[in-house]
N, CA, C and O atoms as a Maestro MAE file, in Angstrom:
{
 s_m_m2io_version
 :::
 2.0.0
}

f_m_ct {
 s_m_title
 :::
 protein
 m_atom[280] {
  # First column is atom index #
  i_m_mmod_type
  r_m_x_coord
  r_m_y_coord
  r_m_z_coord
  i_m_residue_number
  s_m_chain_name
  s_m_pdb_residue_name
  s_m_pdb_atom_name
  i_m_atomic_number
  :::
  1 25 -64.043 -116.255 126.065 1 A "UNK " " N  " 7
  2 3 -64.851 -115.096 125.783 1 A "UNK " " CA " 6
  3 2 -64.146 -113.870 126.343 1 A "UNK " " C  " 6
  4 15 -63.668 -113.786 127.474 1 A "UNK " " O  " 8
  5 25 -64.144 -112.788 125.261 2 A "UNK " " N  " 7
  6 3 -63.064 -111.589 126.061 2 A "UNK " " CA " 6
  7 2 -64.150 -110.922 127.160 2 A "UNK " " C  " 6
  8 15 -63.760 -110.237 128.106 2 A "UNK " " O  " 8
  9 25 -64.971 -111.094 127.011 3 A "UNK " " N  " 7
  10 3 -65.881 -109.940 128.637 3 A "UNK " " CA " 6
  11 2 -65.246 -110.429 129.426 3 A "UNK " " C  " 6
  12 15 -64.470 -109.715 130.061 3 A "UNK " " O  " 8
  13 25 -65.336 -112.105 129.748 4 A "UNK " " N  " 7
  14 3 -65.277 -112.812 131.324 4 A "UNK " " CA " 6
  15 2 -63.821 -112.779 131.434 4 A "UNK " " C  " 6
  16 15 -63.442 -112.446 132.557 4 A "UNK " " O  " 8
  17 25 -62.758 -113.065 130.462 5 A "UNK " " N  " 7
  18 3 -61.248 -112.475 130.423 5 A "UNK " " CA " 6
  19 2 -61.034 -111.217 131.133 5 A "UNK " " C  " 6
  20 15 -60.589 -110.964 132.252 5 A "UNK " " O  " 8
  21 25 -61.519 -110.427 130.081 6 A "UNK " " N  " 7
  22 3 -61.696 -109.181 130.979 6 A "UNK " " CA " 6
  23 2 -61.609 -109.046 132.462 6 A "UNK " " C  " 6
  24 15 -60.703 -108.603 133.167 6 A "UNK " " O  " 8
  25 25 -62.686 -109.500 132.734 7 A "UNK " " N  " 7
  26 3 -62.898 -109.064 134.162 7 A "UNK " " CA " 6
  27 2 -62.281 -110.825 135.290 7 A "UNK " " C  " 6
  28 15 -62.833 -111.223 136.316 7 A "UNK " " O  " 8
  29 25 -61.378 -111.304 134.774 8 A "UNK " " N  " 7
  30 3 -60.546 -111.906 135.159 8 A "UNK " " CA " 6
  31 2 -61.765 -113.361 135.576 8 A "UNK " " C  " 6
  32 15 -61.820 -113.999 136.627 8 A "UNK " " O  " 8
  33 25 -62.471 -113.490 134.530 9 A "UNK " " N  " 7
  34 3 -63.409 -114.621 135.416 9 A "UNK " " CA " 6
  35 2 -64.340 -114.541 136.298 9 A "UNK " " C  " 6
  36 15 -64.440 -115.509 137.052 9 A "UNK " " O  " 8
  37 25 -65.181 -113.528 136.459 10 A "UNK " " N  " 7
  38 3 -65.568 -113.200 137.297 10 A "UNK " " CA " 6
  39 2 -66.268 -112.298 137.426 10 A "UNK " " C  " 6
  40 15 -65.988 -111.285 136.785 10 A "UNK " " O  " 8
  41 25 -67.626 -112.294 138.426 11 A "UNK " " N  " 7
  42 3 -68.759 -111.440 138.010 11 A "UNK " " CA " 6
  43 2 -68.285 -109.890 138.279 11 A "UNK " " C  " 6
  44 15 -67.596 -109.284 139.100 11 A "UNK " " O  " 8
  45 25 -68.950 -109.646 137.268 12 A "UNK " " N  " 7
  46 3 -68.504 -108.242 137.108 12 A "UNK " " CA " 6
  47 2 -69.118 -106.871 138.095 12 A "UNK " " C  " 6
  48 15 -68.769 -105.691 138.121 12 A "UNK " " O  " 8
  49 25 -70.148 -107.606 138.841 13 A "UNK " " N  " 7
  50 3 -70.998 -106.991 139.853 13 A "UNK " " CA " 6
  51 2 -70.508 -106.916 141.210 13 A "UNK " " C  " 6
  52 15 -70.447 -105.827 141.780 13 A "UNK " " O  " 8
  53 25 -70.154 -107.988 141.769 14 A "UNK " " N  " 7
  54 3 -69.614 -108.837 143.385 14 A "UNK " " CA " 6
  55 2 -68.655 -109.348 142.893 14 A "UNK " " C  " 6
  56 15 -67.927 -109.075 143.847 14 A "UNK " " O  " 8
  57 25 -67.921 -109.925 142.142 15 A "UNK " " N  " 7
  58 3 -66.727 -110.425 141.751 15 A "UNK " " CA " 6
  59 2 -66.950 -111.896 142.240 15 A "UNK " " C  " 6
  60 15 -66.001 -112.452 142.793 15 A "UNK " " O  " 8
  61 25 -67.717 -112.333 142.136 16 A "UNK " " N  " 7
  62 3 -67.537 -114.171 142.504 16 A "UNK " " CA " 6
  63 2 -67.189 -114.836 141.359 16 A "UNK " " C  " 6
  64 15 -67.690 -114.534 140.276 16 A "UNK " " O  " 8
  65 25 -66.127 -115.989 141.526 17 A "UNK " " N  " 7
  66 3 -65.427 -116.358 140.596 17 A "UNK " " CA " 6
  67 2 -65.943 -117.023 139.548 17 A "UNK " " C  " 6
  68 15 -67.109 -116.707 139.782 17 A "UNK " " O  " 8
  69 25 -66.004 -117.540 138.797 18 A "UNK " " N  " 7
  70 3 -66.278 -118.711 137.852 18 A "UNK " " CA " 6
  71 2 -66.295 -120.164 138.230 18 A "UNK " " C  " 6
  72 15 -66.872 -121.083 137.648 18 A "UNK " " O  " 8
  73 25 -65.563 -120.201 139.301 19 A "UNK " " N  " 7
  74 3 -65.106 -121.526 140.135 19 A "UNK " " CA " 6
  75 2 -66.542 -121.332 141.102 19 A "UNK " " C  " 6
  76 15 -67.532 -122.020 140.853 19 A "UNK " " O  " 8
  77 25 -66.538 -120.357 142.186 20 A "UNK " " N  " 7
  78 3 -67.514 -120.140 142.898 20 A "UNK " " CA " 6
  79 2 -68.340 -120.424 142.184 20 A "UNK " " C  " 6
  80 15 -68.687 -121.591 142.367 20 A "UNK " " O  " 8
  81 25 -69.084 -119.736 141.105 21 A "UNK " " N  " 7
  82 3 -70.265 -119.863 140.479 21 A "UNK " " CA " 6
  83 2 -70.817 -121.130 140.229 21 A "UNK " " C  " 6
  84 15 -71.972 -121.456 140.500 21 A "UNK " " O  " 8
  85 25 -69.606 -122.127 139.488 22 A "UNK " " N  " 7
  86 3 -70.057 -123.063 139.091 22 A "UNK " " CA " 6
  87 2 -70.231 -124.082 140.143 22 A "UNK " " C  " 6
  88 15 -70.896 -125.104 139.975 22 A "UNK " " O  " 8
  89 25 -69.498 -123.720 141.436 23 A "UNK " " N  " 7
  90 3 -70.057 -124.945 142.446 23 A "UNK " " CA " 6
  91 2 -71.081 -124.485 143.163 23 A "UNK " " C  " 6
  92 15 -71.462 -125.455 143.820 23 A "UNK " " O  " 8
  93 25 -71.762 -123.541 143.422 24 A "UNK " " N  " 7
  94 3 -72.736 -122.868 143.933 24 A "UNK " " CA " 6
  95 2 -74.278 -123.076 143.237 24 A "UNK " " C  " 6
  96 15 -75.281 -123.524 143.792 24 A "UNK " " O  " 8
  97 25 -74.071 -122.413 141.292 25 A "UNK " " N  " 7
  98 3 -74.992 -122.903 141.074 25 A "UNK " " CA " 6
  99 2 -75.085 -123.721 139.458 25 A "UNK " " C  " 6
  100 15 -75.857 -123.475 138.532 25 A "UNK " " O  " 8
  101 25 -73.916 -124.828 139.556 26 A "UNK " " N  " 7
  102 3 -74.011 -125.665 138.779 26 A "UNK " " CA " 6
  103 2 -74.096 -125.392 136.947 26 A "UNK " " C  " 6
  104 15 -74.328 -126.244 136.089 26 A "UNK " " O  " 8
  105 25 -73.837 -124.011 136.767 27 A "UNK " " N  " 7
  106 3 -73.190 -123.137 135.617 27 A "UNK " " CA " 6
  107 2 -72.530 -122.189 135.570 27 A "UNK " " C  " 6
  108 15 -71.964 -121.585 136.481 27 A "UNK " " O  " 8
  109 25 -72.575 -121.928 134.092 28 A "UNK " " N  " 7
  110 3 -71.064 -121.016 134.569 28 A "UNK " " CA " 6
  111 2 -71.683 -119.234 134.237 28 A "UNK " " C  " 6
  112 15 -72.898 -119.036 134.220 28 A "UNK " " O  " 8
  113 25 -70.602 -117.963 133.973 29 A "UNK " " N  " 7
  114 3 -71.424 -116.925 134.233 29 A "UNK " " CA " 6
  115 2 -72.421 -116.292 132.800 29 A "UNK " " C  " 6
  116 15 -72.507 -116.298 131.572 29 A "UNK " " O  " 8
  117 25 -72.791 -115.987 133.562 30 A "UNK " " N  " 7
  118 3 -73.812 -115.381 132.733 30 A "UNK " " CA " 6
  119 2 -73.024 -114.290 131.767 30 A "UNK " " C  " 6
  120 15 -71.881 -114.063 132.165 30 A "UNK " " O  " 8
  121 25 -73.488 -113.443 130.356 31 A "UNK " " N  " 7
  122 3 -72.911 -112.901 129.127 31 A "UNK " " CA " 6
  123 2 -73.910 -111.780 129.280 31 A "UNK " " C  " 6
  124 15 -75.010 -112.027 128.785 31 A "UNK " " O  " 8
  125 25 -73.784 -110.727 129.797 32 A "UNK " " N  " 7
  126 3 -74.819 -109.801 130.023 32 A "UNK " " CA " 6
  127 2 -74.373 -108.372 129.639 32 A "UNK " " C  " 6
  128 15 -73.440 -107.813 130.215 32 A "UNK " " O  " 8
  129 25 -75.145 -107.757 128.553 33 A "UNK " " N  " 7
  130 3 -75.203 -106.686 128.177 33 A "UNK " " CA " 6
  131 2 -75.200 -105.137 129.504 33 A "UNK " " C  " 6
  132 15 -75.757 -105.023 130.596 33 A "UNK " " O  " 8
  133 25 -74.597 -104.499 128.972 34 A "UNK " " N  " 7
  134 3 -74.651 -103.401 129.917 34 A "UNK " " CA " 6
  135 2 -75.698 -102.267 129.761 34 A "UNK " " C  " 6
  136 15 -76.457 -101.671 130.525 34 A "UNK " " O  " 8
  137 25 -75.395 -102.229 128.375 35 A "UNK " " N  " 7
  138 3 -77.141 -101.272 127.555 35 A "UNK " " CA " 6
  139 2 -77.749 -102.628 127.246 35 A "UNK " " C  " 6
  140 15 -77.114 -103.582 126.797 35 A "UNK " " O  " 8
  141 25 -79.004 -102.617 127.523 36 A "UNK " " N  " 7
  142 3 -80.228 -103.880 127.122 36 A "UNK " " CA " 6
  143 2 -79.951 -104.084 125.537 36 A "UNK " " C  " 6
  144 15 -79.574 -105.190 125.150 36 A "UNK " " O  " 8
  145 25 -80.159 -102.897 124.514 37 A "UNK " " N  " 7
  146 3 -80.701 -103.047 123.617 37 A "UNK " " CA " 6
  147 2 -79.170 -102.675 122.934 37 A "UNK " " C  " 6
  148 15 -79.112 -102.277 121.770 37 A "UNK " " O  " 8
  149 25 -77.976 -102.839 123.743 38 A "UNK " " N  " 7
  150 3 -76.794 -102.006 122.655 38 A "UNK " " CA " 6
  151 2 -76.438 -103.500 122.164 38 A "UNK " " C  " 6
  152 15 -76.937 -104.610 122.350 38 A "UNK " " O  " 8
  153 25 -75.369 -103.009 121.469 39 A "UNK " " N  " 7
  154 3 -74.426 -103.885 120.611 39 A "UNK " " CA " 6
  155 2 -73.476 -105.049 121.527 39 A "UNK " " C  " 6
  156 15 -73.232 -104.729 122.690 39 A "UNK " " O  " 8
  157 25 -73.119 -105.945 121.186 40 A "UNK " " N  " 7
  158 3 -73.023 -107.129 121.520 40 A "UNK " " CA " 6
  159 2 -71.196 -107.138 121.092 40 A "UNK " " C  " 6
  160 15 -70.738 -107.932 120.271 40 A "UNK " " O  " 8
  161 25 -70.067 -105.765 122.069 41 A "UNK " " N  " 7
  162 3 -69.190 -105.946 121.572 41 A "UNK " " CA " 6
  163 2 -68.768 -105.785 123.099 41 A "UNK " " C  " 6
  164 15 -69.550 -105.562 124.023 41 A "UNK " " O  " 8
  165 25 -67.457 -105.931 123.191 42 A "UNK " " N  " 7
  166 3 -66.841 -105.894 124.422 42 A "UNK " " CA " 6
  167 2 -66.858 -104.697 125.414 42 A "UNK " " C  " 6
  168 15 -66.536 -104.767 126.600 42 A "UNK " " O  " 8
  169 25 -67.282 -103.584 124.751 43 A "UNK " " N  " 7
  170 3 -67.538 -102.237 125.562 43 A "UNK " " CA " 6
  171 2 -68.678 -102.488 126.238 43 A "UNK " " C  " 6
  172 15 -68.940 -101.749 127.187 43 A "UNK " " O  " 8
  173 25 -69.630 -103.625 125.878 44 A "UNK " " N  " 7
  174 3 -71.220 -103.665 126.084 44 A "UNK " " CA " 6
  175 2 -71.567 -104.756 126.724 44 A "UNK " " C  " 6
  176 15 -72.761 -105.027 126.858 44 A "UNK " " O  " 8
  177 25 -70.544 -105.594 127.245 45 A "UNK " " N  " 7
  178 3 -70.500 -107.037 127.951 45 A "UNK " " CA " 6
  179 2 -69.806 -107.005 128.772 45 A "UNK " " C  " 6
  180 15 -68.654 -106.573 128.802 45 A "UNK " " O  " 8
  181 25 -70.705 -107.673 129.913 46 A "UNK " " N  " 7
  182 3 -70.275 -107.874 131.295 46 A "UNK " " CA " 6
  183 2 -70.482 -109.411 131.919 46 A "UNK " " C  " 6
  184 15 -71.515 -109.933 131.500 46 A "UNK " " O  " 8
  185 25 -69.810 -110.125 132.711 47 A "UNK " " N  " 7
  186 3 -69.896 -111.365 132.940 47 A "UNK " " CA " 6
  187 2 -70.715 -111.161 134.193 47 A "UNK " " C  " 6
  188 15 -70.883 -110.016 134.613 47 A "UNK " " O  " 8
  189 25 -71.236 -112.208 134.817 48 A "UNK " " N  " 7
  190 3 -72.656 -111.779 135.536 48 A "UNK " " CA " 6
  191 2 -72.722 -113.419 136.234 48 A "UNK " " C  " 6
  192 15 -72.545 -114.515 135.703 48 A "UNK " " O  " 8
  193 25 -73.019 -113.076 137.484 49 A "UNK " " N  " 7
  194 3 -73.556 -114.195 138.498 49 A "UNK " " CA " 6
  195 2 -75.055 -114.143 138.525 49 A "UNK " " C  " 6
  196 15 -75.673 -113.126 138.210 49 A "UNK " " O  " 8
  197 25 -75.670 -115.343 138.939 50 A "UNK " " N  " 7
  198 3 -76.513 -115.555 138.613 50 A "UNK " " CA " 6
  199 2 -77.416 -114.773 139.863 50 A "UNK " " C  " 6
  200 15 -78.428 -114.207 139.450 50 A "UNK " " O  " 8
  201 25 -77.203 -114.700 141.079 51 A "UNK " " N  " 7
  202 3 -77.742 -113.279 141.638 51 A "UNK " " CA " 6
  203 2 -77.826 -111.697 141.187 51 A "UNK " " C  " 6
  204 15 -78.740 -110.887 141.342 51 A "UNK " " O  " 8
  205 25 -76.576 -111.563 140.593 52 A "UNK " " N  " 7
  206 3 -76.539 -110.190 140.525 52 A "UNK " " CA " 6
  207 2 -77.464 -110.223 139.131 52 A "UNK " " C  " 6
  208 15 -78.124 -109.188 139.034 52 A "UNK " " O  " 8
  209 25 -77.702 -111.302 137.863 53 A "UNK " " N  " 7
  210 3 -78.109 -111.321 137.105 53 A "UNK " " CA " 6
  211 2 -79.452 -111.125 137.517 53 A "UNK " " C  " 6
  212 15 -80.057 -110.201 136.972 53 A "UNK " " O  " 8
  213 25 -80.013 -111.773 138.329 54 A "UNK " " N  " 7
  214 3 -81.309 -111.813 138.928 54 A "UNK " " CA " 6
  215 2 -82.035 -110.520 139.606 54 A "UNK " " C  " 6
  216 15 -83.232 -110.287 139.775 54 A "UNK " " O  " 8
  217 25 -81.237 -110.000 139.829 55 A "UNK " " N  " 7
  218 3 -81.092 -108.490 141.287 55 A "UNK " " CA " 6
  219 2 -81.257 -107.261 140.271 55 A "UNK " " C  " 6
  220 15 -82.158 -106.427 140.173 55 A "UNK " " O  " 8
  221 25 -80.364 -107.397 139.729 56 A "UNK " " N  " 7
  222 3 -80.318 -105.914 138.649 56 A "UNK " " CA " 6
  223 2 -81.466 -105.070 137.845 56 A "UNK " " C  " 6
  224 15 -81.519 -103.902 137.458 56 A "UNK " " O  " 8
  225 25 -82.156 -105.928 137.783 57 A "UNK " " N  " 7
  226 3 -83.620 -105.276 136.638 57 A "UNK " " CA " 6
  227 2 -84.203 -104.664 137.922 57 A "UNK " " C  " 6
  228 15 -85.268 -104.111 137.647 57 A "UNK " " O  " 8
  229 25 -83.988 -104.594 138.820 58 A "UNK " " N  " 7
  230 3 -85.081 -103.573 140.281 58 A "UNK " " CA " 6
  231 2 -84.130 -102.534 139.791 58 A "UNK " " C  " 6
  232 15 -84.757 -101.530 139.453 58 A "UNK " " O  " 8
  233 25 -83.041 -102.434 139.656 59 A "UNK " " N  " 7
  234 3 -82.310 -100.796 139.768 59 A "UNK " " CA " 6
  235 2 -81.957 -99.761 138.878 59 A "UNK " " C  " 6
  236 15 -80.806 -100.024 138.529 59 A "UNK " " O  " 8
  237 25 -82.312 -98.771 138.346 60 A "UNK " " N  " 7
  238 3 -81.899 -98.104 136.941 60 A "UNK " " CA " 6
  239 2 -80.285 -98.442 137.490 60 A "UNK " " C  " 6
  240 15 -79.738 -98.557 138.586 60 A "UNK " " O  " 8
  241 25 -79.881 -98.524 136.065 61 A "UNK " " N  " 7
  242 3 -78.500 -98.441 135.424 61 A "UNK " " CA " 6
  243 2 -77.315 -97.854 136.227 61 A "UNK " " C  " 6
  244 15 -76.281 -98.504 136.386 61 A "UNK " " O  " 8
  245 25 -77.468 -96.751 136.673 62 A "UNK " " N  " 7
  246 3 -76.305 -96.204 137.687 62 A "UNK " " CA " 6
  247 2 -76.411 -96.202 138.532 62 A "UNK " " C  " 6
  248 15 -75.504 -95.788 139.254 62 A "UNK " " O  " 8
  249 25 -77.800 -96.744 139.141 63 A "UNK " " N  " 7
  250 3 -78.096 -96.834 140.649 63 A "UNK " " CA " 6
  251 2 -77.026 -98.448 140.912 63 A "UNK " " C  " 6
  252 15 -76.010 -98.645 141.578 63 A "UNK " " O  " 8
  253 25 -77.861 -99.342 140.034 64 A "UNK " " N  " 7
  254 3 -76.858 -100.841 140.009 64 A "UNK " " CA " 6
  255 2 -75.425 -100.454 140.139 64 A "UNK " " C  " 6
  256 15 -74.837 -100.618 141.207 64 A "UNK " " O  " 8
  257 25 -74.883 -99.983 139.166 65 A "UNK " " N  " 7
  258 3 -73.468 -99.687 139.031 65 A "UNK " " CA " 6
  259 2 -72.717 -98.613 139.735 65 A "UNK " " C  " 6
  260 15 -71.488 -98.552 139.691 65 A "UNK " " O  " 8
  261 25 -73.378 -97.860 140.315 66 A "UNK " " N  " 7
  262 3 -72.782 -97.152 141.183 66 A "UNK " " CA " 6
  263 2 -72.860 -97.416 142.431 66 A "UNK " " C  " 6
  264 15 -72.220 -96.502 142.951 66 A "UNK " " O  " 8
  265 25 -73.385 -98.345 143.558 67 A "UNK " " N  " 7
  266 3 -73.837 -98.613 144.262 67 A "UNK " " CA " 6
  267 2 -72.805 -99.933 144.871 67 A "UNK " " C  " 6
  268 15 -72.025 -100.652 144.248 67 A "UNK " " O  " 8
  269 25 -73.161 -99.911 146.338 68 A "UNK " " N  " 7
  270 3 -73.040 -101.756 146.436 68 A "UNK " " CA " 6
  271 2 -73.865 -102.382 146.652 68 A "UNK " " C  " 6
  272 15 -73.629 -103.528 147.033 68 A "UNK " " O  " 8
  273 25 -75.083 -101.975 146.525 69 A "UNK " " N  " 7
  274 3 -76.459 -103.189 146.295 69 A "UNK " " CA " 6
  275 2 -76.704 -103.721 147.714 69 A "UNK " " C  " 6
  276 15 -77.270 -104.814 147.731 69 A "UNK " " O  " 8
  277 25 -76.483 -103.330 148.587 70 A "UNK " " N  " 7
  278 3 -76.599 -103.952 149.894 70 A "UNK " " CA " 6
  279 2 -77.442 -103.224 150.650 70 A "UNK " " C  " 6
  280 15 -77.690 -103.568 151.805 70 A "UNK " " O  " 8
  :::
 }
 m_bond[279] {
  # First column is bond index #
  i_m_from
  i_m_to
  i_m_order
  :::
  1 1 2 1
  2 2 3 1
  3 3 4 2
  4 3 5 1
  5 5 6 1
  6 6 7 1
  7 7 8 2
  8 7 9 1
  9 9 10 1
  10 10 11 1
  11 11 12 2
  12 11 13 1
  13 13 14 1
  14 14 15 1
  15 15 16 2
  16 15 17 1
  17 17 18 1
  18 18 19 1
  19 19 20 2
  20 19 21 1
  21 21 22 1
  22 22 23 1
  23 23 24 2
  24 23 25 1
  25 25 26 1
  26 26 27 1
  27 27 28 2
  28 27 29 1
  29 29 30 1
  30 30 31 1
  31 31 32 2
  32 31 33 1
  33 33 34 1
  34 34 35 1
  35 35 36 2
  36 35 37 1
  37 37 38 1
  38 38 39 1
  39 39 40 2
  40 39 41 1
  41 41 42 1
  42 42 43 1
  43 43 44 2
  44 43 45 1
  45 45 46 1
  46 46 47 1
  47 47 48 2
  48 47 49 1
  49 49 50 1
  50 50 51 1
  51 51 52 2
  52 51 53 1
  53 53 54 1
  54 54 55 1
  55 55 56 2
  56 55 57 1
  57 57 58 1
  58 58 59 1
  59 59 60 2
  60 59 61 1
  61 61 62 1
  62 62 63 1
  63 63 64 2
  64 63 65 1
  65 65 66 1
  66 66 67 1
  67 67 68 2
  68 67 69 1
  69 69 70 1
  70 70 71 1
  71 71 72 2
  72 71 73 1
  73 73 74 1
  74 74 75 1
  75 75 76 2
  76 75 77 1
  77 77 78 1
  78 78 79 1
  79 79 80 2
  80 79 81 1
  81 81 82 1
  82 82 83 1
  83 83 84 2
  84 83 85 1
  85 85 86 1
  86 86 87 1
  87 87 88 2
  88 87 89 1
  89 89 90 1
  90 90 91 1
  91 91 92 2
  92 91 93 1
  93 93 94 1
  94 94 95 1
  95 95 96 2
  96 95 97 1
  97 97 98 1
  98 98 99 1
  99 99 100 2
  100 99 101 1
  101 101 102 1
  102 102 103 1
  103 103 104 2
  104 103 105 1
  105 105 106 1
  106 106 107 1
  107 107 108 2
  108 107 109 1
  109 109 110 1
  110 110 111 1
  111 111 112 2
  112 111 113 1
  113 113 114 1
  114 114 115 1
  115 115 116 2
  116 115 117 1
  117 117 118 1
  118 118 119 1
  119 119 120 2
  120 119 121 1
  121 121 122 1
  122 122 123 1
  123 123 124 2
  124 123 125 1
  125 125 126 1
  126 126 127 1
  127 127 128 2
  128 127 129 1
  129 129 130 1
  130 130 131 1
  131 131 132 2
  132 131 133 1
  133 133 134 1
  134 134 135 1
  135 135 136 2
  136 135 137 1
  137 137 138 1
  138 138 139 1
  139 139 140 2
  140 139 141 1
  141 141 142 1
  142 142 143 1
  143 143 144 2
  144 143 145 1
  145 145 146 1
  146 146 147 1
  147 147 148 2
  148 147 149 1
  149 149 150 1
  150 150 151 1
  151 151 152 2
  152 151 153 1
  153 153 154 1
  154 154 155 1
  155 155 156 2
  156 155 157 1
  157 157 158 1
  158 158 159 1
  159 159 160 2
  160 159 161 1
  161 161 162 1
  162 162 163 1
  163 163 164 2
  164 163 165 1
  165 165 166 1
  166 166 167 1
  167 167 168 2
  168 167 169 1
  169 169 170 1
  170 170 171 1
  171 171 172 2
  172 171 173 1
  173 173 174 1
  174 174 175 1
  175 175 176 2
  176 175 177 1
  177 177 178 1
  178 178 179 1
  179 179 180 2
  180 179 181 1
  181 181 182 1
  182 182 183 1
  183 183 184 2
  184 183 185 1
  185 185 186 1
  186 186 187 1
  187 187 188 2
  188 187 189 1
  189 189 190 1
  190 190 191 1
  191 191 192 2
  192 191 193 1
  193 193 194 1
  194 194 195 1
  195 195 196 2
  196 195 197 1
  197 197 198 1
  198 198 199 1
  199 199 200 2
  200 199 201 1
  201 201 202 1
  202 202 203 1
  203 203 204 2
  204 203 205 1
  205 205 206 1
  206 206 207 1
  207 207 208 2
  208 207 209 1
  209 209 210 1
  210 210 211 1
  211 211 212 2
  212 211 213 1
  213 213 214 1
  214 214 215 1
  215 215 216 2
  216 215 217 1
  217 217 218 1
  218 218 219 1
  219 219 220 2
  220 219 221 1
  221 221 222 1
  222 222 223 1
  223 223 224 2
  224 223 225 1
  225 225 226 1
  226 226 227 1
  227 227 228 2
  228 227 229 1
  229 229 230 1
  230 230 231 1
  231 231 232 2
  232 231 233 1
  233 233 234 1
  234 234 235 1
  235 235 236 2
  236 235 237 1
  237 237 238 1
  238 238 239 1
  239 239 240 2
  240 239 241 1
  241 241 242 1
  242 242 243 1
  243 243 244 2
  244 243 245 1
  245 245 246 1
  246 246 247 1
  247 247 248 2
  248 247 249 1
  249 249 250 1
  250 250 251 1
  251 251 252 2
  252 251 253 1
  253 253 254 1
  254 254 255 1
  255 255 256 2
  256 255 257 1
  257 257 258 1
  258 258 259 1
  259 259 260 2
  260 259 261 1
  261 261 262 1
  262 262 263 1
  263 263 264 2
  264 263 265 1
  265 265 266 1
  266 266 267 1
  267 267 268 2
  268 267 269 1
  269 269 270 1
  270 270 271 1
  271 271 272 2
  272 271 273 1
  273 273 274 1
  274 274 275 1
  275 275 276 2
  276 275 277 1
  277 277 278 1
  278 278 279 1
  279 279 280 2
  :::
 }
}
């Protein structure tokens, strides 16, 4: 998949690997849109751990992404 290529395997939020992910929580990353409702092309996909997948809907959009969530 070119998103998770992209971003070398790895969540695109915290950067935990694909390896991490999958021994942690037994799948692999998540395929997550950057606009909710945009288009489903590589400008608009981000690979995603299953925390940060979980975490993100509390924060508008640039608060998440501009931020380190901590």
């Amino acid at each position: 998949m070119a998103c998770k290529s992209y971003f070398d395997n790895s969540c695109a939020d915290c950067g935990m690997t694909y390896a991490e992910h999958k021994s942690v929580f037994k799948q692999g990353l998540h395929k997550e849109h950057v606009i909710y409702e945009g288009r489903n092309e590589l400008e608009n996909c981000v690979p995603a751990c299953k925390g940060c997948n979980s975490k993100k809907w509390m924060y508008p959009f640039n608060d998440w992404y501009n931020s380190d969530k901590e």
